[in-house]
Each structure stands twice: as structure tokens, then as C-alpha cells.
N, C-alpha and C positions, 0 to 999 in steps of 0.2 A: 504494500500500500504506500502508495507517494506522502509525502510529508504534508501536512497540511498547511504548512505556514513556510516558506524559503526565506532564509538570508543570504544576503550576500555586502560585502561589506569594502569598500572603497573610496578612497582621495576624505576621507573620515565621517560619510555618509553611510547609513544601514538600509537597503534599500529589503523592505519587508513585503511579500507576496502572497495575498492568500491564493492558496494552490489548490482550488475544487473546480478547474476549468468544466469538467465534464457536468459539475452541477453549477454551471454560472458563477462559481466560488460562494456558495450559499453559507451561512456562518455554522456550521455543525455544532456543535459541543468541545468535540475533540479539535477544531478549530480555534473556536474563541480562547480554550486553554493552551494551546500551542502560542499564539500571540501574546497573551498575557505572560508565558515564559521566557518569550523573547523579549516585550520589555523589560522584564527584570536583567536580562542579559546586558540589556543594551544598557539599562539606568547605569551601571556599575564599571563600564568600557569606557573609562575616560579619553579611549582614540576614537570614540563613536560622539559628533558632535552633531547630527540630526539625522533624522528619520524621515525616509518615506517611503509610504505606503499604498501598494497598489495591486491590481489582479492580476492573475495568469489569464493566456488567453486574449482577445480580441474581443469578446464580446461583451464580460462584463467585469468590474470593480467588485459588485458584490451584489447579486439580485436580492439578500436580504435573509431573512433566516431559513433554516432547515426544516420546513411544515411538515416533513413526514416526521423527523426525530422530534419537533416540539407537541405535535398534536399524539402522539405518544405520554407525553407529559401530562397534557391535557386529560386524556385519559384515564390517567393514575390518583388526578383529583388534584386540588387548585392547592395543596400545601406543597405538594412535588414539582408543578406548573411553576408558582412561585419561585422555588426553589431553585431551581435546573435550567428556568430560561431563563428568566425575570431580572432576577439576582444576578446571574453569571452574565446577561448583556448590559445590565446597569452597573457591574464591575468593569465592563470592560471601556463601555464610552468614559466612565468617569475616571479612569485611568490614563486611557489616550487624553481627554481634555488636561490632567492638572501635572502631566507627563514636563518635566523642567527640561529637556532636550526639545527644539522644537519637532514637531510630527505635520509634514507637508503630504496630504492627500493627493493622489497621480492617478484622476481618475479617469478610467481608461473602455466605460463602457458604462454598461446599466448599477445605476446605482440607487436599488429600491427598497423601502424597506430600512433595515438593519445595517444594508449598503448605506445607504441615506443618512442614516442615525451616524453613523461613523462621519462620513463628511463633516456631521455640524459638528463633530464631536473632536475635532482634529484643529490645529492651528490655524491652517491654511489650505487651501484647494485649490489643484491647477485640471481642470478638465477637459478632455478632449473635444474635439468639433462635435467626435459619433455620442459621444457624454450623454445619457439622458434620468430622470432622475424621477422618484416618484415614493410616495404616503399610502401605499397600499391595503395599510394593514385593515383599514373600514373593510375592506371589502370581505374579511375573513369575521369581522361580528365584531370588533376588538380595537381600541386602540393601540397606537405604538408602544412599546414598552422597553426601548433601550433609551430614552429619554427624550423621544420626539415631540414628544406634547409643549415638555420644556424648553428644549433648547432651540428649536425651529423660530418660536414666535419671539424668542427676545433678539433672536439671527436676522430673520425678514419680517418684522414686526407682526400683530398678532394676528389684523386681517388677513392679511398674506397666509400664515402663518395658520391659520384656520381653514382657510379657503383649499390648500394643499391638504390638508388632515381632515378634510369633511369630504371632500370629493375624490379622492383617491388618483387622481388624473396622473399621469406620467407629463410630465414639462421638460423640455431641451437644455442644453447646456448654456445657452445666451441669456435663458429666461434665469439657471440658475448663478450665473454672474451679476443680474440685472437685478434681481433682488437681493444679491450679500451674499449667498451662498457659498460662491467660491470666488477667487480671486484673482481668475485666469482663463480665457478660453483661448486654447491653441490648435492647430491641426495635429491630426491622431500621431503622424510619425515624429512631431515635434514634442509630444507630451512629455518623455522623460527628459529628454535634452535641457524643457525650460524648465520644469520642476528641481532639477539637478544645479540649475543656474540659479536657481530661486533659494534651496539650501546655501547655495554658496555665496550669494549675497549677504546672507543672515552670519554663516560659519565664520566670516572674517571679523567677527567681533569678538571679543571676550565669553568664555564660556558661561560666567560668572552672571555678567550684566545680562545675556539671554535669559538666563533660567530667572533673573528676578523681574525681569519685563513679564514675563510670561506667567508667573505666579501673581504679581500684583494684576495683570488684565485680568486673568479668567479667574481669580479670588473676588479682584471689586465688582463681576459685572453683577454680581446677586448680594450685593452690599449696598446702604445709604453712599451718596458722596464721601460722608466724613468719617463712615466706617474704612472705604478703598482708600481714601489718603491716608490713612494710618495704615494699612497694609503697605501705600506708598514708601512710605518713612518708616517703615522698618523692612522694605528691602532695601531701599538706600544706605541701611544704616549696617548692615549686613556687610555692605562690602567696602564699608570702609577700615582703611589699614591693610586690604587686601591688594596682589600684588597688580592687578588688570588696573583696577583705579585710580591709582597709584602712578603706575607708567601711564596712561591715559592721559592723567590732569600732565603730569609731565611732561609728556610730548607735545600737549598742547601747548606748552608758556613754552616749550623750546624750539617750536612750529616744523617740527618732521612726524614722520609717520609713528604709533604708537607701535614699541615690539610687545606684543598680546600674547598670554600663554598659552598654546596650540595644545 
């Protein structure tokens, strides 16, 4: 049996694959845990300095979960349900989101469902022209439950955001540029190229100063103003005395380029 999840790991990029080409990369169980393994791999590889994430195959990113292995679940009664989808897909977006390496989504096809829930759930999104994306889960009696209720409507505001999750409709990749979704639409054989270009716009900064950019956004966006400033000011405060900010301010009064620790 093929791995479910590939890595492969270069120029300090982790480029992550869910690998169920034959089922549109649908999120299995034994998938969503294979990724989640790989985070932790990645969290701790201090030569791994962003992540992205995308599908085997051509056709999709991730049609969305496993309905034959979850309605199994469903079967077994709503504490198992609970338990074995629910939970393990609300571990896994909430992992990808507050993940201090950035996670650049390379979406590379249909992205429905759980596919979808991962996008909002990821830093950034570069998706293909063939990109197309979709709220399916109405149609199965149910709403989403890897955190699409949530995080869609605070992403493309809530009409938007509702209108996607009541009507189930699959929408294109322009539409999901055009309302926040993602933050790139390229042609299909250019996908990894700009997403690859896109981490490495980001990787030439400080490891330090990313990961608290990153924790103060996606901590303050479910905060008052005055709660995220103070999330502000104590990542500010983190890195000071450290060695990135240090040479930073440095470089700056001495006007050459900063040498940042790789």
C-alpha cells in the first residue's frame, strides 16, 4: 500500500503530498494521521523552514473526506462519529492553522469539502487555473465539520461565507481568489514553480520573526483589538535579545543587508 502522505524535502522547503490519487486524495483516517506525523516531523527540523502542501495526481488537492470510512463511523453511533472524524479533522485544521512554520497550500485541483476546510485552514493558497472548490457537505444532511462553518465566514465574510455553506455549489478558482480565499491564481504547470517562489519570498526572513507574525495573526483574529495587541507585544517581546533582531536592527543603522540565521 502506497504511503499516504509523501515528503520530500529541499533548498529548506517540505513539500507535503496527500497521496490517494486513485480516490481524488480523499482525507482517510490513516491519512489525516500520517500528516499530522509529518508535522511533528517537520515542527522539530530546524533545516525545514516552510511547508507546502498539495495533491498527487492532476485532478485533485483533496475532494474532501472518506464517506465510505466516515459513514462507517456514523454507523457505530454519534460518540464514535464524534470521535474518529470530528475530532481527528478539527485536530488537524487546527494544527495546520497555528503550525509556526508557514504552510503554503498548492492547490492543484478539486478542493471540496475537507479539501476546502484545509485551504482556509493553511497560511496561504496559490491555486491552479483547473482549481475549483466547493461546501458540499449540505448535501450529505450535515454540516462541515473540520471547521468550515468557522473559518470560511471570518475568511470571505459571513454572507459569502453562508451562501457557499447553504448551497453546496462548487465555484472556480478566480471566484476563490476574488473573495480571500486564496492568494494566487496561476496556470496549472506554473503552480509549484510560484508557490515554491512564494515560500521563498517568506524563507528569506528570520525564522524567529515568521513564526511570531504568524502566531500573533491567527491568535488575534478570534480576539478583541486589545486582547491581539497584547498577543502583539508579547511576540515582540519574545524576541528580543535574540540573535535575528539583533542583527536586523543592526544592519539597519549600518545600511547592508541583514546576515539572518538560516
Amino acid at each position: 500500500m502506497a504511503d499516504p502522505i509523501l515528503l520530500d524535502i529541499s533548498d529548506r522547503i517540505a513539500l507535503l503530498t496527500l497521496n490517494r490519487p486513485e480516490r481524488l486524495n480523499a482525507l482517510s483516517y490513516a491519512l489525516i494521521d500520517a500528516l499530522m506525523a509529518a508535522l511533528d516531523r517537520i515542527e522539530t527540523d530546524a533545516g525545514i523552514r516552510a511547508v507546502i502542501l498539495t495533491g498527487a495526481g492532476d485532478r485533485a488537492f483533496s475532494a474532501g473526506a472518506d464517506i465510505d470510512e466516515f459513514s462507517e463511523s456514523v454507523r457505530q453511533g454519534r460518540a464514535t462519529a464524534l470521535r474518529d472524524f470530528v475530532r481527528r479533522g478539527q485536530a488537524m485544521t487546527a494544527r495546520l492553522e497555528a503550525f509556526r512554520k508557514p504552510i503554503i497550500a498548492a492547490v492543484n485541483g478539486l478542493a471540496f469539502g475537507g479539501g476546502c476546510e484545509i485551504t482556509e485552514a493553511v497560511h496561504l493558497a496559490v491555486a491552479s487555473a483547473r482549481a475549483s472548490f466547493a461546501k458540499p457537505e449540505i448535501r450529505l444532511g450535515m454540516p462541515p465539520t473540520f471547521g468550515g462553518t468557522q473559518r470560511l465566514p471570518r475568511l470571505v465574510g459571513r454572507k459569502r461565507g453562508l451562501e457557499l455553506l447553504l448551497t453546496g455549489d462548487p465555484f472556480p478558482a478566480r471566484r476563490a481568489l476574488d473573495i480571500g480565499l486564496v492568494n494566487a491564481v496561476v496556470p496549472h504547470d506554473e503552480l509549484l514553480p510560484a508557490t515554491r517562489a512564494l515560500a521563498a519570498r517568506i524563507i528569506r526572513h528570520g525564522p524567529d520573526a515568521v513564526a511570531s507574525v504568524i502566531t500573533a495573526a491567527t491568535r488575534g483574529l478570534n480576539m478583541t483589538i486589545g486582547e491581539g495587541l497584547q498577543v502583539e507585544a508579547e511576540q515582540f517581546a519574545s524576541l528580543v535579545g535574540g540573535r535575528d533582531l539583533t542583527e536586523g536592527l543592526a544592519a539597519w543603522c549600518e545600511r547592508r543587508p541583514p546576515r539572518l540565521s538560516r
